[in-house]
C-alpha positions in Angstrom: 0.3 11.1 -17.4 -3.1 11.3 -15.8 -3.1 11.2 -11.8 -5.6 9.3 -10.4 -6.7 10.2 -6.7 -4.4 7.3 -5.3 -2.0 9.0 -6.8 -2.6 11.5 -5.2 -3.1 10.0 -1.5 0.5 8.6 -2.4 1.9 12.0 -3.2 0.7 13.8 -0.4 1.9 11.1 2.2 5.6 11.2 0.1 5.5 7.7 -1.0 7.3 6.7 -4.0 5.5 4.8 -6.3 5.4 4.4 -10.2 2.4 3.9 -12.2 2.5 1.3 -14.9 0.1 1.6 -17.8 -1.0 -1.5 -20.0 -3.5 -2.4 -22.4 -6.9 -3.3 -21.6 -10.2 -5.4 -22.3 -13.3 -4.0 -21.0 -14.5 -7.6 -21.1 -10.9 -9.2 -19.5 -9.9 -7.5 -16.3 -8.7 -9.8 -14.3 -5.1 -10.4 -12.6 -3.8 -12.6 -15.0 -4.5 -10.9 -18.1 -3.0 -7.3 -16.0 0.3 -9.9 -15.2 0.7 -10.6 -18.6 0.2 -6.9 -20.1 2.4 -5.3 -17.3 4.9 -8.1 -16.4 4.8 -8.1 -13.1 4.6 -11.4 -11.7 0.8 -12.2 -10.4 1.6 -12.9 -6.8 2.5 -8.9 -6.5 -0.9 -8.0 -8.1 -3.4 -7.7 -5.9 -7.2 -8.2 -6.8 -9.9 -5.9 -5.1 -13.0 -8.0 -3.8 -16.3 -5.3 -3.1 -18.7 -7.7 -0.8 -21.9 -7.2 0.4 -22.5 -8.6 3.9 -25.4 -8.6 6.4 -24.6 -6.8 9.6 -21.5 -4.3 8.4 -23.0 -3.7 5.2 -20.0 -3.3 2.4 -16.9 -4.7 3.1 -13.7 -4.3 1.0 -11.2 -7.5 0.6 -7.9 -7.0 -1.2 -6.0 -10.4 -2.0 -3.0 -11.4 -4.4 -3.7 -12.0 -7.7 -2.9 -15.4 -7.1 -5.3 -16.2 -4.7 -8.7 -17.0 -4.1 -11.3 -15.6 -1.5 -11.7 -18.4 1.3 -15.2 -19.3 1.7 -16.8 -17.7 4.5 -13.4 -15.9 5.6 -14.8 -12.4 5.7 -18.1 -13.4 7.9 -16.0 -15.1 10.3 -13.4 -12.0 10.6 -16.4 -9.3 10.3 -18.7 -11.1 12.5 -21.4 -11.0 10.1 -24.1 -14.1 9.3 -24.0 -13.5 5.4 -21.4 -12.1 2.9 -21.6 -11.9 -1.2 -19.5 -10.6 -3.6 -21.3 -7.5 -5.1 -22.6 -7.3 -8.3 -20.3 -6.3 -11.1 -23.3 -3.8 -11.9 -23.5 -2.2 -8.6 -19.4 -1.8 -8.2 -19.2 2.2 -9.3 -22.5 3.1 -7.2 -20.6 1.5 -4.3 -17.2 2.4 -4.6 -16.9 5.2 -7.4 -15.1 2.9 -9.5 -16.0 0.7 -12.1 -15.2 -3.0 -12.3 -11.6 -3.9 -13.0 -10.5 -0.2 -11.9 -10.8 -0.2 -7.9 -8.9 1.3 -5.9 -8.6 0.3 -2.2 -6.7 3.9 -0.8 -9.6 6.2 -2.2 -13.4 5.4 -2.6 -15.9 6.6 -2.3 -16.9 5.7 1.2 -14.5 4.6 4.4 -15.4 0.9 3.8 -13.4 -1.8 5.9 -10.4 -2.9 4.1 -9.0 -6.6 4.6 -5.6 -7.0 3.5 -3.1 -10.0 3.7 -0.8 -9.4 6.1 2.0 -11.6 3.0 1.3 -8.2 1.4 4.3 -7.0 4.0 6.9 -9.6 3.2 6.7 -8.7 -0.3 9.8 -6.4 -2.2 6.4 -4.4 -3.9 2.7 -4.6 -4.2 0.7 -3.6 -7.0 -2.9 -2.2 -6.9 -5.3 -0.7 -9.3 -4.0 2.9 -9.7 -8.1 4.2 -10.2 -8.3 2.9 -13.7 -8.4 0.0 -15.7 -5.5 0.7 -17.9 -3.2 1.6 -14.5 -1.5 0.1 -11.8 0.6 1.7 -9.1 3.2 0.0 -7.8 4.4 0.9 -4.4 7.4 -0.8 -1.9 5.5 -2.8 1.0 7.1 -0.1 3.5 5.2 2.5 2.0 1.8 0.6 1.6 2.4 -0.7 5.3 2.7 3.2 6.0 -0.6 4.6 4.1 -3.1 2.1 4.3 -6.3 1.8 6.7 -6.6 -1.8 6.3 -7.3 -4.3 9.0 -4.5 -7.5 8.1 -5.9 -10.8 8.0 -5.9 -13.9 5.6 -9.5 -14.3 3.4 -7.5 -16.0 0.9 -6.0 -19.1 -0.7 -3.8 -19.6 -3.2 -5.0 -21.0 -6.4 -2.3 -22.7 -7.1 1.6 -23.5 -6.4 3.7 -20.6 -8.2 7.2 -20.7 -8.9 8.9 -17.2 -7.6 
């Protein structure tokens, strides 16, 4: 098994996690289609948002899988005038990763990191492990313990989900 650098972030902090490998589309990379290849339930996947904003310059959102960004959330939080998702094209130049394989614990710069604070309440989370066919899943304890990012709610759920 290949280690990606979140792995590696993991392993040197000593938090367990296992990394889940599933089929992929290059085309198809979002949540749903990683839910269904993995079986893990959606609302433990989480989906990594770059953004472009006016002030702060990138900013780094990570929501559940079955959520949606709120509109205008990020500028309100991050005191900003303007915010934009990035452009697919520009999401390795920004982050070192390419689309549908980001990692929120390593990239390329110290972005700021939103994170839903439900994250916490949750038995496990499930992020990108650094590559599109690769997921790490992690006890909320142990993200709670490792990550950098600032909690707050950006998102809304798509839609009612049985659990």
């Amino acid at each position: 098994m290949k280690k990606t650098n979140a792995a590696r972030i993991l392993d040197r902090a000593n938090i367990e996690y296992a990394i889940i490998d599933y089929d992929t589309d290059p085309i198809e990379v979002g949540t749903e289609r990683v839910s269904e290849n993995t079986n893990l339930h959606i609302l433990y996947i989480s989906n990594t948002l770059v953004l472009s904003e006016n002030k702060t310059g990138v900013v780094v959102d990570c929501i559940s899988g079955s959520s949606e960004l709120k509109p205008n959330s990020i500028v309100q939080i991050s005191e900003n005038q303007k915010s934009t998702l990035a452009a697919l094209k520009n999401t390795q130049e920004l982050t070192s990763y390419i689309c549908g394989g980001c990692s929120f614990l390593d990239m390329k710069k110290d972005y700021l990191v939103f994170l839903k604070p439900f994250a916490f309440q949750l038995e496990h989370f499930s992020m990108n492990a650094g590559l599109r066919d690769k997921q790490i899943k992690i006890d909320s304890i142990g993200l709670h313990s490792i990550t950098k990012a600032t909690l707050c709610r950006t998102s809304n759920p798509k839609q009612k989900l049985a659990c």
